[in-house]
VEXRO-22871 format. One record per atom (N, C-alpha, C): residue number from 1; residue in one letter; atom name; x, y, z. Coordinates in Angstrom, 3 decimals. Example, Ala and Ser with C-alpha at 12.3 -4.5 7.8 and 13.67 -1.06 7.14 Angstrom:
<recs>
REC   pos   code   site          X          Y          Z
REC     1      a      N     13.190     -5.690      7.800
REC     1      a     CA     12.300     -4.500      7.800
REC     1      a      C     13.200     -3.300      7.800
REC     2      s      N     12.850     -2.250      7.080
REC     2      s     CA     13.670     -1.060      7.140
REC     2      s      C     12.900      0.030      7.870
</recs>
This chain:
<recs>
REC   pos   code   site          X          Y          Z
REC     1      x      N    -34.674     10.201      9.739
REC     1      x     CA    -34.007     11.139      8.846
REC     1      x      C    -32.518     10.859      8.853
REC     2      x      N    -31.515     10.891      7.731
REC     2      x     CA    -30.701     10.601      7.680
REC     2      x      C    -29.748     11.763      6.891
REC     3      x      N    -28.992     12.459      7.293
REC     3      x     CA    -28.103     13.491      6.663
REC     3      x      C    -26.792     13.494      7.166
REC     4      x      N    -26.088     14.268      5.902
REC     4      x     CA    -24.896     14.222      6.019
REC     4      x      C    -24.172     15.644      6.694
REC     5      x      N    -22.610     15.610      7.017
REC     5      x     CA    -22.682     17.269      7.210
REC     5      x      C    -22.579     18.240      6.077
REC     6      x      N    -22.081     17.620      4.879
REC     6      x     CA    -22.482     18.440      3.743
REC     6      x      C    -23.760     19.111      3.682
REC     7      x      N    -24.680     18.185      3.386
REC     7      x     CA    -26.231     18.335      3.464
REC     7      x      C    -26.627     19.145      4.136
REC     8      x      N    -26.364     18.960      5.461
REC     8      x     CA    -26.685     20.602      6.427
REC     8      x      C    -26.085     21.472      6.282
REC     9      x      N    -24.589     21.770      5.877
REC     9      x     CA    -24.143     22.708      5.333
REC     9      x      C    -24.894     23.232      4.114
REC    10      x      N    -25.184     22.445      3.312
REC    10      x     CA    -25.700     23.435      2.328
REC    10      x      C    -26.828     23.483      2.256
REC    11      x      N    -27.958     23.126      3.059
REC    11      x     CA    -29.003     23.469      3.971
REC    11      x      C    -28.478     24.901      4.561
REC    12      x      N    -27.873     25.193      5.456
REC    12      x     CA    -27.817     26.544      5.780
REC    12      x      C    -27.133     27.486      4.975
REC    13      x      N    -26.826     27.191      3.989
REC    13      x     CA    -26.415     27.723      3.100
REC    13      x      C    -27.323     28.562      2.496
REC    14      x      N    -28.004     27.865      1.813
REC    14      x     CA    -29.322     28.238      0.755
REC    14      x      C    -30.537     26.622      0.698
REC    15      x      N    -31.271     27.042      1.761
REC    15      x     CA    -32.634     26.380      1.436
REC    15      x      C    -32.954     25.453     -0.054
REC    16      x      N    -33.232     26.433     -0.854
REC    16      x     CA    -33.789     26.296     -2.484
REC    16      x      C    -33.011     25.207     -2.786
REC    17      x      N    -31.330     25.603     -2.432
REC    17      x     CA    -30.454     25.283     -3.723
REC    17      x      C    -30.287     23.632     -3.199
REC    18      x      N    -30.630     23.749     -1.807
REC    18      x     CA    -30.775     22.019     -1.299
REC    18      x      C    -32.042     21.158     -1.556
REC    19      x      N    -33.383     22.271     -1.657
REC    19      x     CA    -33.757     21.059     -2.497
REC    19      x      C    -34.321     20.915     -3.726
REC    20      x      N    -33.215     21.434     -4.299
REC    20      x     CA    -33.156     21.594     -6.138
REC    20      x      C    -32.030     20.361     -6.144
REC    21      x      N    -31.238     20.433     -5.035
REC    21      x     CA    -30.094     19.421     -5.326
REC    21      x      C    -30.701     18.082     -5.111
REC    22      x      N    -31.374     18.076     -3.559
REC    22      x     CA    -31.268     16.900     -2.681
REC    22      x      C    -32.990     16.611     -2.959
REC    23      x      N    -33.711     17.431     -3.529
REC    23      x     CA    -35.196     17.209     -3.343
REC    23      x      C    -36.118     16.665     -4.769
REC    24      x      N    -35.360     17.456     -5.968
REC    24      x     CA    -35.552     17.396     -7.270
REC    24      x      C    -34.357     16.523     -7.932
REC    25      x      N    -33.253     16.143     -7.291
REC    25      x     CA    -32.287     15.870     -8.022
REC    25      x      C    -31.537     16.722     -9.378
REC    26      x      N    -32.014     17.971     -8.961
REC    26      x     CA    -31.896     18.680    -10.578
REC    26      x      C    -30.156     18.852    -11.013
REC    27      x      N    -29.920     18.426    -11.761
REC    27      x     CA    -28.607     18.196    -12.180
REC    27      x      C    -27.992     19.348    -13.361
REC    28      x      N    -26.971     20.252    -13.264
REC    28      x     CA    -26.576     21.049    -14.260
REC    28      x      C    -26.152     20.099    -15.320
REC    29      x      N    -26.312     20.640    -16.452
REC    29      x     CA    -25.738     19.832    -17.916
REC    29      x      C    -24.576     20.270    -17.687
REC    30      x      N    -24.051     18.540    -18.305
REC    30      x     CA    -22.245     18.856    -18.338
REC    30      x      C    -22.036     19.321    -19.640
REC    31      x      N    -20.642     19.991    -18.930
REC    31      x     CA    -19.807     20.822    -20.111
REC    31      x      C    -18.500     19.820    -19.781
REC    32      x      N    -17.842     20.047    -21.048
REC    32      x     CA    -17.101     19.543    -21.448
REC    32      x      C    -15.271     20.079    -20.681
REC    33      x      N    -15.733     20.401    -19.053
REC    33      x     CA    -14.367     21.416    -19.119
REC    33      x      C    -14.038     21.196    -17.676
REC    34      x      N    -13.234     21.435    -17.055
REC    34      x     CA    -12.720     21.005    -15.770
REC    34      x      C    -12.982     22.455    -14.774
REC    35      x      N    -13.918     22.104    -13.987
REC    35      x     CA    -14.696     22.976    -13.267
REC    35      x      C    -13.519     23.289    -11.535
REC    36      x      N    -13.770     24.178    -10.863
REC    36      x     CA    -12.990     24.468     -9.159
REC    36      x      C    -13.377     22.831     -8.799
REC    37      x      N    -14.897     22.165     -8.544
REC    37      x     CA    -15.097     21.538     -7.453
REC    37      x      C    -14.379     20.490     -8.460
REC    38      x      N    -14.269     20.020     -9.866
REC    38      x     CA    -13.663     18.668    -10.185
REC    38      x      C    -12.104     19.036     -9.835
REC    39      x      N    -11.474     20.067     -9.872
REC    39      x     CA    -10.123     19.677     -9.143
REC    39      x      C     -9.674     19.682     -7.966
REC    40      x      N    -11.233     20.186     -7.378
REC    40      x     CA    -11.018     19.378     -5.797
REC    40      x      C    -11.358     18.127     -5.757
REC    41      x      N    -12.018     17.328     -6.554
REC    41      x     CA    -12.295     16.379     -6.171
REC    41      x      C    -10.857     15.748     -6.543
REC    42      x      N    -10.734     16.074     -7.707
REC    42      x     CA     -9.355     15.275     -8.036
REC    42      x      C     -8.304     15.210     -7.151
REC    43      x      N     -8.184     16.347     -6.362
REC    43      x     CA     -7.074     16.379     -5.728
REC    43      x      C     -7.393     15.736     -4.284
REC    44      x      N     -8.135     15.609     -3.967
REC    44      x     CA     -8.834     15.049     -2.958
REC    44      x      C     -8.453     13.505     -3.057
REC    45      x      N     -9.066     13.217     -4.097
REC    45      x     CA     -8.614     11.409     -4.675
REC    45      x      C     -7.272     11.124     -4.535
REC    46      x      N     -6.160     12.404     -5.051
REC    46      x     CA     -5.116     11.892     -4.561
REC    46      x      C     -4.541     11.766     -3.520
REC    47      x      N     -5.238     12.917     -3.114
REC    47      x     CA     -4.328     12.768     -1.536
REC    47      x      C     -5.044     11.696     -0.580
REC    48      x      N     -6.003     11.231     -0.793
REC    48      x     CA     -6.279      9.930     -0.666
REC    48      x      C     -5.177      8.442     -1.026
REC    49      x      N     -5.387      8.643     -2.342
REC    49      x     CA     -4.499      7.452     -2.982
REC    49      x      C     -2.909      7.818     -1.937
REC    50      x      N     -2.820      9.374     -1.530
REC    50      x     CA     -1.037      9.336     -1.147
REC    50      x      C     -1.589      8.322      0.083
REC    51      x      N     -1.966      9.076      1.197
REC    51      x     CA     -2.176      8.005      2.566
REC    51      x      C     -2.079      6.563      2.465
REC    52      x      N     -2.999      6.051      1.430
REC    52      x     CA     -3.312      4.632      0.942
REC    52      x      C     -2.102      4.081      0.806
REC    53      x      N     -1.298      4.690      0.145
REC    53      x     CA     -0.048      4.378     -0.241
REC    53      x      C      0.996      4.566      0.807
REC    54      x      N      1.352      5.513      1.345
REC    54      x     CA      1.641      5.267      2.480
REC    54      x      C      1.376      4.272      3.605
REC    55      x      N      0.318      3.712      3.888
REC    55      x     CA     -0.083      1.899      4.311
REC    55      x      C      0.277      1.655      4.282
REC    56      x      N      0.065      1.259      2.790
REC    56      x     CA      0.227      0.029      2.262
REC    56      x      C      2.067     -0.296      2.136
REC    57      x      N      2.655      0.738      2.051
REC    57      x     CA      4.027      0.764      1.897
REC    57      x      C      4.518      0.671      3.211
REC    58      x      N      3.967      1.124      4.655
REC    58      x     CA      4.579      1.285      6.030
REC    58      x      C      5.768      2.446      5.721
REC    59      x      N      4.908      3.430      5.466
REC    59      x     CA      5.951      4.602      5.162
REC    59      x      C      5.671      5.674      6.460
REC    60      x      N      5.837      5.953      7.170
REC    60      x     CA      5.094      7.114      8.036
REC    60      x      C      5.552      8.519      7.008
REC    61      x      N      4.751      9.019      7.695
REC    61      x     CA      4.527     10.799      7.263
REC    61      x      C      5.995     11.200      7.278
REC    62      x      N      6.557     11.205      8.744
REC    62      x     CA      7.397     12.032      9.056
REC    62      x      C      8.542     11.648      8.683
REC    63      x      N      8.903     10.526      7.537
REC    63      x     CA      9.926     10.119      7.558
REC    63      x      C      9.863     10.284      5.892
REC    64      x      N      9.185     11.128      5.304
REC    64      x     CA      9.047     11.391      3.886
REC    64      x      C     10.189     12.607      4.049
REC    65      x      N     10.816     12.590      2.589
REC    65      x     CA     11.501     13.350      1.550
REC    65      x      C     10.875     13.909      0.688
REC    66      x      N     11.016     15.243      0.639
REC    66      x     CA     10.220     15.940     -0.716
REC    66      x      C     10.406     14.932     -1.886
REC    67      x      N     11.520     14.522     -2.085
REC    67      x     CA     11.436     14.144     -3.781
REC    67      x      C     11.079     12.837     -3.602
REC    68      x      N     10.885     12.311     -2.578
REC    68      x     CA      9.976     10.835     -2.453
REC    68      x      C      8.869     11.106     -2.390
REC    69      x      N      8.224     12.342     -2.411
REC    69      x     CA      6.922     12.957     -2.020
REC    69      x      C      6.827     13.274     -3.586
REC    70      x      N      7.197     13.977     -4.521
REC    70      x     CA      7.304     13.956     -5.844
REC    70      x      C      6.993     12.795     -6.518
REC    71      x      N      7.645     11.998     -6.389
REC    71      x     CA      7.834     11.063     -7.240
REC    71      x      C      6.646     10.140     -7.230
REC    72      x      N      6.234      9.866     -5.333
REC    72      x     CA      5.213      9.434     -5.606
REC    72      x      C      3.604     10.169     -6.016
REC    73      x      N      4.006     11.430     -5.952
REC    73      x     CA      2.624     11.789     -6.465
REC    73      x      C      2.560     12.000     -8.022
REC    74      x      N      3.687     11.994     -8.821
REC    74      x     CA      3.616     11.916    -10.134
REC    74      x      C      2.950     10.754    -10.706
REC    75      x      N      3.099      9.698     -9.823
REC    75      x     CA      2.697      8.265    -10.079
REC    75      x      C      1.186      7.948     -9.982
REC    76      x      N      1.020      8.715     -9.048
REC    76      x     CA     -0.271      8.890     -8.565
REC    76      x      C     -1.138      9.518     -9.615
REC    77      x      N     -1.207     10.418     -9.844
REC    77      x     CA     -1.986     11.545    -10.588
REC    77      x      C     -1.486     10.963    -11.830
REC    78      x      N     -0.646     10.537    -12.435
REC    78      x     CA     -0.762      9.512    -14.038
REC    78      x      C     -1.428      8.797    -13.885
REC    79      x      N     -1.125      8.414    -13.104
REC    79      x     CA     -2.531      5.820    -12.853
REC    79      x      C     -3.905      6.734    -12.640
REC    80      x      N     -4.005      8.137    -12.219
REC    80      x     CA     -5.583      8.684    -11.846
REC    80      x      C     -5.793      9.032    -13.403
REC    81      x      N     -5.156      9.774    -13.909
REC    81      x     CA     -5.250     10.208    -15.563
REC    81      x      C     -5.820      9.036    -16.662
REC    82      x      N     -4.796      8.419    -16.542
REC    82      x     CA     -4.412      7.290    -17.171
REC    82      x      C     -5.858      6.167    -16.948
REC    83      x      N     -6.547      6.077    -15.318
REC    83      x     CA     -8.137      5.108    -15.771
REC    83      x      C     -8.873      5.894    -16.048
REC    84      x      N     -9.000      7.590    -16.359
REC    84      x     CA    -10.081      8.249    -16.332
REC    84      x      C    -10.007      8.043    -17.861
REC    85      x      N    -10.496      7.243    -18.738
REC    85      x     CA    -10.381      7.180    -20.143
REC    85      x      C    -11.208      8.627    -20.620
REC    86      x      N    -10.668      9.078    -21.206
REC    86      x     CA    -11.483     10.773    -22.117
REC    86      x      C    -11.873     11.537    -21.155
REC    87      x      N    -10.493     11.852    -20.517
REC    87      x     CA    -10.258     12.405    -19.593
REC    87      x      C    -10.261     13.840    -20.212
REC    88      x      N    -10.114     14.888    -19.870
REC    88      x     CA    -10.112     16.299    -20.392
REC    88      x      C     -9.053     16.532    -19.700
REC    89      x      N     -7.621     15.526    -18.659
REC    89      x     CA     -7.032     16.765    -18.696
REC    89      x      C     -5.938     16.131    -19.894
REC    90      x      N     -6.278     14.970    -20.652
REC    90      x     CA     -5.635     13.852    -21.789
REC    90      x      C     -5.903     15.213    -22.963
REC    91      x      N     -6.926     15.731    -23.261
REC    91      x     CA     -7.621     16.028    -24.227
REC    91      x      C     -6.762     17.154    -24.926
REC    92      x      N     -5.680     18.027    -24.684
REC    92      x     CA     -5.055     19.194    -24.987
REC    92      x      C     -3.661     19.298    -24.628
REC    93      x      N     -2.596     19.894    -25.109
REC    93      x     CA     -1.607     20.536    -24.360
REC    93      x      C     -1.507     21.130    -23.020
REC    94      x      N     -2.678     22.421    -23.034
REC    94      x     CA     -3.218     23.026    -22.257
REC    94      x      C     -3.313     22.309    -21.291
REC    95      x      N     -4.072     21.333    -20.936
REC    95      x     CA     -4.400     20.511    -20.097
REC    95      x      C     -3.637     19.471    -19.549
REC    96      x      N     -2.441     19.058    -20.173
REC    96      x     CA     -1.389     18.128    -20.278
REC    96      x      C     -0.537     19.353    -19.568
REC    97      x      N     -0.833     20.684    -19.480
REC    97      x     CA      0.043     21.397    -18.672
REC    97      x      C     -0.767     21.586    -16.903
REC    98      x      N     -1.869     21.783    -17.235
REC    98      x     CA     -2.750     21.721    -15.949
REC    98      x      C     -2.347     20.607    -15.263
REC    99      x      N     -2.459     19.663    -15.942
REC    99      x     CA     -1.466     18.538    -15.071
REC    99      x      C     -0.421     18.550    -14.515
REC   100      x      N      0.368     18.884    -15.044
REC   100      x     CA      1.928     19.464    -14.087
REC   100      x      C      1.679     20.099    -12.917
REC   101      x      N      0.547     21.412    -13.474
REC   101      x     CA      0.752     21.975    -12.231
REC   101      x      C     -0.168     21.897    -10.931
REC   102      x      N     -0.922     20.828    -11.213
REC   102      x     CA     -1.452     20.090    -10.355
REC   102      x      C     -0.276     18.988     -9.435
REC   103      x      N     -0.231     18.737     -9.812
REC   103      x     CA      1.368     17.811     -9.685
REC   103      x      C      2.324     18.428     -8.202
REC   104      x      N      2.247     19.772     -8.842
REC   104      x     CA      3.264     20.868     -8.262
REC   104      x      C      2.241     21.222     -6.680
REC   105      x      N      0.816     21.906     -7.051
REC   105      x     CA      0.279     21.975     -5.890
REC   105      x      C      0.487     21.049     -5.124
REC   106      x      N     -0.235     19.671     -5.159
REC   106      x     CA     -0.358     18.488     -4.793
REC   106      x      C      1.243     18.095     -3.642
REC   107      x      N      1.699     18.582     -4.650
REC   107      x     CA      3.141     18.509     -3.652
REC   107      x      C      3.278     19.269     -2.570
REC   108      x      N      2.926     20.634     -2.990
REC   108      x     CA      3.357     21.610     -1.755
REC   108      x      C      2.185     21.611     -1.094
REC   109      x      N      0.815     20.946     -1.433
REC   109      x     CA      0.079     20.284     -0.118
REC   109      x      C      0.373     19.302      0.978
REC   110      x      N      1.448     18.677      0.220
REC   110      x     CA      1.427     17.233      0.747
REC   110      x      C      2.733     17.525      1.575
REC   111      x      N      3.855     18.015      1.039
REC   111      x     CA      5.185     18.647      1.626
REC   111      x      C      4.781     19.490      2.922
REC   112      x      N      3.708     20.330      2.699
REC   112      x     CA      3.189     20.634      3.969
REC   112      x      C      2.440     19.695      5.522
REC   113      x      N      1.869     18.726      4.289
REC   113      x     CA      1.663     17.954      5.182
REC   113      x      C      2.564     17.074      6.240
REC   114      x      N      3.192     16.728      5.335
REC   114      x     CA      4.604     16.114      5.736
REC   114      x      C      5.174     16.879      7.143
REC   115      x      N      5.887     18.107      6.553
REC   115      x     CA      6.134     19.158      7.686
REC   115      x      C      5.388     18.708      8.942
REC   116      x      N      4.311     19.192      8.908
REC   116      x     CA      3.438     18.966      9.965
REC   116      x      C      3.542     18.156     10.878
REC   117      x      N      3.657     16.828     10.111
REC   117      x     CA      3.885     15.284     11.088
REC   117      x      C      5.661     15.487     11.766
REC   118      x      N      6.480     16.181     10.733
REC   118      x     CA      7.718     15.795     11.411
REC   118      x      C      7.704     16.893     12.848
REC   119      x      N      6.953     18.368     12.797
REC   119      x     CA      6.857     19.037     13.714
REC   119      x      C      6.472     18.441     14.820
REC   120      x      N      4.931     17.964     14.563
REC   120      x     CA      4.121     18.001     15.483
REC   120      x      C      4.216     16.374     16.722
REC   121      x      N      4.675     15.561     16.193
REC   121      x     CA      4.730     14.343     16.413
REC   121      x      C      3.346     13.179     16.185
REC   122      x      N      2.470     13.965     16.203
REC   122      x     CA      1.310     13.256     15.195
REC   122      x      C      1.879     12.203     14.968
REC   123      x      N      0.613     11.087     14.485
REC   123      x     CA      1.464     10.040     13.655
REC   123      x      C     -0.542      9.561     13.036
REC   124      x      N     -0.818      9.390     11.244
REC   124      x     CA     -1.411      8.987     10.864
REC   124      x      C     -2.260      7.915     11.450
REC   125      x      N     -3.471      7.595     12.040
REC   125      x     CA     -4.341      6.041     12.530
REC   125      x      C     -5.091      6.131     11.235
REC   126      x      N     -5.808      6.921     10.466
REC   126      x     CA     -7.049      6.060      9.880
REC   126      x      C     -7.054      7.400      8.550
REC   127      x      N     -7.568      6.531      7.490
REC   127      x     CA     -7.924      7.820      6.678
REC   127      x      C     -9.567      7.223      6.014
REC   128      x      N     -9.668      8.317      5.499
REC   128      x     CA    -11.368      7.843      4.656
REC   128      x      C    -12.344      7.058      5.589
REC   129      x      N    -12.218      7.429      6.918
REC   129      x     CA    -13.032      6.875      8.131
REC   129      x      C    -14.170      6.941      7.623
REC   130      x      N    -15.289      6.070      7.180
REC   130      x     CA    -16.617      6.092      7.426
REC   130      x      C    -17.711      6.065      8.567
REC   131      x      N    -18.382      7.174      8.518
REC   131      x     CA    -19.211      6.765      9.886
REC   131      x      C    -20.752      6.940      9.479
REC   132      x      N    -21.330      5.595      9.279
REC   132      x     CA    -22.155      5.532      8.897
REC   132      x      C    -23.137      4.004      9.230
REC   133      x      N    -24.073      3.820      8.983
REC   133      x     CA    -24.745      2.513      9.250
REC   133      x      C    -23.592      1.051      8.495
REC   134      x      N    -22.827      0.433      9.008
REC   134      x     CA    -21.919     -0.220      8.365
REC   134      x      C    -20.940      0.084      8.141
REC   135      x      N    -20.626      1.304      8.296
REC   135      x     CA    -19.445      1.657      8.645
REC   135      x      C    -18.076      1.356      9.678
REC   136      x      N    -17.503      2.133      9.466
REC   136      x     CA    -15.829      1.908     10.749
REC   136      x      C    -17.050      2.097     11.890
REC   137      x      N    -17.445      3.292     12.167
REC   137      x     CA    -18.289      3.768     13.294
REC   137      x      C    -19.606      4.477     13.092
REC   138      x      N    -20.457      4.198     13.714
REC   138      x     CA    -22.060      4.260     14.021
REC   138      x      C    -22.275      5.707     13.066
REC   139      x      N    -23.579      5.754     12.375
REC   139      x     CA    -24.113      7.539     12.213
REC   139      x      C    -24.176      8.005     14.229
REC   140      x      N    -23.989      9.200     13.607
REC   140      x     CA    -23.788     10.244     15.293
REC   140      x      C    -25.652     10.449     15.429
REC   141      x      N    -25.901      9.716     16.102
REC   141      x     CA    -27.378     10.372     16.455
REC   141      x      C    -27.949     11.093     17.188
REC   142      x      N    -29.112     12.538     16.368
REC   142      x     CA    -29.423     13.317     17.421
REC   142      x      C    -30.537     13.015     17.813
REC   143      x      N    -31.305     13.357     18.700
REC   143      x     CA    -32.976     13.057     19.086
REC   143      x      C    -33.594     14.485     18.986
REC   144      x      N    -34.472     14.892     18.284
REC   144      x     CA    -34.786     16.016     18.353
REC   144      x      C    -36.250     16.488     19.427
REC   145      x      N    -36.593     17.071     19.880
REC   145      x     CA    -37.357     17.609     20.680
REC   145      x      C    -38.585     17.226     20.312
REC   146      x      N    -38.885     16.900     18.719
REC   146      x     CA    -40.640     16.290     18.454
REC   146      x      C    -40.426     15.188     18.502
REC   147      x      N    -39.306     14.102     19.127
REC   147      x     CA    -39.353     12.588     19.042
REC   147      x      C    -38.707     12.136     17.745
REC   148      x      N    -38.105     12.642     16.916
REC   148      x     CA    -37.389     12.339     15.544
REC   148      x      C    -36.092     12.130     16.239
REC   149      x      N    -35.390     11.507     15.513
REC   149      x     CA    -33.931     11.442     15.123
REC   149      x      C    -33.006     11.158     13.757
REC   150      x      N    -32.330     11.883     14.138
REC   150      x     CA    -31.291     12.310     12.986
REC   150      x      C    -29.804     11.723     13.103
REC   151      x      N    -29.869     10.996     12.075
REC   151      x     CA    -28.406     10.487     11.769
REC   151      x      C    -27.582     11.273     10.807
REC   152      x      N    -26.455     11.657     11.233
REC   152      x     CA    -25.584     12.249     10.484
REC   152      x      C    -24.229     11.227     10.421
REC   153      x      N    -24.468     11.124      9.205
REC   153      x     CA    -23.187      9.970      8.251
REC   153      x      C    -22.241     10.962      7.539
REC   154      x      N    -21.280     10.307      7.402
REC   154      x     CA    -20.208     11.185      6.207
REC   154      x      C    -18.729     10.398      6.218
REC   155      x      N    -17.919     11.301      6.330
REC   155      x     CA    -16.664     10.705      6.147
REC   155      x      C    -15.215     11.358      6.569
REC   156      x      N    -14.700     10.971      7.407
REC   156      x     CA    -13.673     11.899      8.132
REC   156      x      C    -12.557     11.273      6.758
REC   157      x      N    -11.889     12.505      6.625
REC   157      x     CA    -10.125     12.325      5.815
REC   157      x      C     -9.304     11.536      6.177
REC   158      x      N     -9.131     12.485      7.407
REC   158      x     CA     -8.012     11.855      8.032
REC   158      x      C     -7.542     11.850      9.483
REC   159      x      N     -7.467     10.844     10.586
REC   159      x     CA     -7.536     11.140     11.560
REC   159      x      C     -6.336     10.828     12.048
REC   160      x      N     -5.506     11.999     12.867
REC   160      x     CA     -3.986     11.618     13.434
REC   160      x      C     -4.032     11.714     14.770
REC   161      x      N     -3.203     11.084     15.641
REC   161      x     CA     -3.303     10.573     17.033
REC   161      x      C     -1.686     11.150     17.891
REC   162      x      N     -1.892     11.665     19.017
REC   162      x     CA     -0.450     11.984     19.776
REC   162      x      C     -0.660     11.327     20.741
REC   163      x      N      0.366     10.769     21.799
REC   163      x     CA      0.470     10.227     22.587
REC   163      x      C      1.195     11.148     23.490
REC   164      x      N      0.274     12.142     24.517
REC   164      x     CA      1.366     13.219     25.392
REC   164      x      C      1.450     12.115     26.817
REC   165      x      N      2.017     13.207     28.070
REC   165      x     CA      1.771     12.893     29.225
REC   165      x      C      0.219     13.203     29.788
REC   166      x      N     -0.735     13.957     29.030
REC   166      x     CA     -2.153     14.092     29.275
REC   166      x      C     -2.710     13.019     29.071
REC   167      x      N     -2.557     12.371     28.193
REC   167      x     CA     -3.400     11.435     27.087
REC   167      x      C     -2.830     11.540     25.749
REC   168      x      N     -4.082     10.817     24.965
REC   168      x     CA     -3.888     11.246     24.072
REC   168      x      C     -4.881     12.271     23.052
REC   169      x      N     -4.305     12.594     22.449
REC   169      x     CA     -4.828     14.010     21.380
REC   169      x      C     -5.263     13.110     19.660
REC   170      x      N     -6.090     13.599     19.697
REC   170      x     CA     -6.923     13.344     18.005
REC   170      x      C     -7.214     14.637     17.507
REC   171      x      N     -6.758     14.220     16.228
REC   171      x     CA     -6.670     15.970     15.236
REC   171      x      C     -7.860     15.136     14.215
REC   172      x      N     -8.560     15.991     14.025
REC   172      x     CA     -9.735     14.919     12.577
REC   172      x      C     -9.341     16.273     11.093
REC   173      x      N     -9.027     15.927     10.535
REC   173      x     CA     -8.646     16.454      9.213
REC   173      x      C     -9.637     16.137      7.835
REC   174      x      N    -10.103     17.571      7.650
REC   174      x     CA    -11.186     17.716      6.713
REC   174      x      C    -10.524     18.214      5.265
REC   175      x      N    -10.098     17.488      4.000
REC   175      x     CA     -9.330     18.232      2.952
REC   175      x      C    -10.228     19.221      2.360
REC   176      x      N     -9.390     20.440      2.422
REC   176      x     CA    -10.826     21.455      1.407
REC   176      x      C     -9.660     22.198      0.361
REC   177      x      N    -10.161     22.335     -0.430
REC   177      x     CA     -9.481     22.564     -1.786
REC   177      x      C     -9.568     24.362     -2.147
REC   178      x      N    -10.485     24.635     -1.656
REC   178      x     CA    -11.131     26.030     -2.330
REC   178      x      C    -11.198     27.205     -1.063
REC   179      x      N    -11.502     27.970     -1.039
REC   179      x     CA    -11.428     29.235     -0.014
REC   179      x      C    -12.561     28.913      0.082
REC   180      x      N    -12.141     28.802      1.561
REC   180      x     CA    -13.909     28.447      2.746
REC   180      x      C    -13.519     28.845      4.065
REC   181      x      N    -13.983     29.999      4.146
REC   181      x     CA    -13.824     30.407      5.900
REC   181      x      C    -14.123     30.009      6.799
REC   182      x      N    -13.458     29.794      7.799
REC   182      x     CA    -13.202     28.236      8.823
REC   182      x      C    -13.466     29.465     10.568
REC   183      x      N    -14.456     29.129     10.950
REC   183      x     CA    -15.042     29.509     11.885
REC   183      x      C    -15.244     28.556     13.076
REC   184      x      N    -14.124     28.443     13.995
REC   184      x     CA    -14.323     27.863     15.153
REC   184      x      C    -15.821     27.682     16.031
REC   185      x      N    -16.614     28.584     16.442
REC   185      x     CA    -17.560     28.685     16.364
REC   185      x      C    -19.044     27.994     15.759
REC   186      x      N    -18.831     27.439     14.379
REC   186      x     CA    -19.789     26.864     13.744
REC   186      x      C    -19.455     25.524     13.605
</recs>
């Protein structure tokens, strides 16, 4: 058996609705309109593309400027616009304004982020970690009590590293876009 932690999340979520998703494949008809989860995904992609870019540039976190943080996410979120050909957020004014203020969040996500690294001393190792069969690192395997095992694959964000007098410290960073109550515990 092979699952993800999504998958079990929305396994305990609602039974049905996992396997209407994961069992039937049953797919809602698209509408023509920019839904909560597509501007998480979108925003997700970028703040992807920021890290990437950050790499690839040898920029660290903590040594960002808001308006270098601007500038590059304006760049960003156009080149994302710009290959999504018949794009809906191309399609209107309206939407050519949703863009801005995507723009604007995106920033004061990322400005936060920023913060963070110059506080904390963190410093970025890995983003879009795969852990999976072929992956950066192995599926996590469980053995279950009837002799099965379960691989759970997915994909860490972002993983940042400190170097104290203990050791060192790993923070694993999950991007979530939407109000989701975060329970230590689960």
């Amino acid at each position: 058996l092979k699952f993800s932690i999504s998958r079990l999340e929305r396994y305990a979520q609602c039974p049905f609705a996992y396997f209407l998703e994961y069992g039937l494949k049953a797919k809602e008809r698209k509408v023509y309109e920019l839904s909560p989860p597509d501007l998480g995904s979108f925003m997700h992609i970028v703040l992807d593309a920021f890290a990437g870019y950050l790499d690839e540039k040898n920029i660290k976190w903590k040594d960002l400027e808001k308006g270098q943080c601007a500038e590059i996410i304006s760049k960003l979120v156009d080149d994302k616009v710009d290959k999504m050909s018949g794009s809906i957020l191309s399609s209107s004014a309206r939407y050519k304004y949703l863009e801005e203020r995507l723009k604007r969040i995106l920033l004061r996500a990322i400005w936060l982020i920023a913060l963070q690294f110059k506080r904390s001393g963190f410093e970025q190792v890995d983003h879009e970690v795969a852990f999976e069969k072929g992956g950066k690192y192995p599926p996590i395997s469980i053995h279950l009590p009837s002799g099965e095992e379960v691989k759970l694959v997915g994909r860490i964000d972002r993983v940042d590293a400190l170097e104290g007098k203990d050791g060192i410290y790993v923070r694993i960073i999950d991007y979530k876009s939407g109000n989701k109550d975060f329970n230590l515990s689960d």
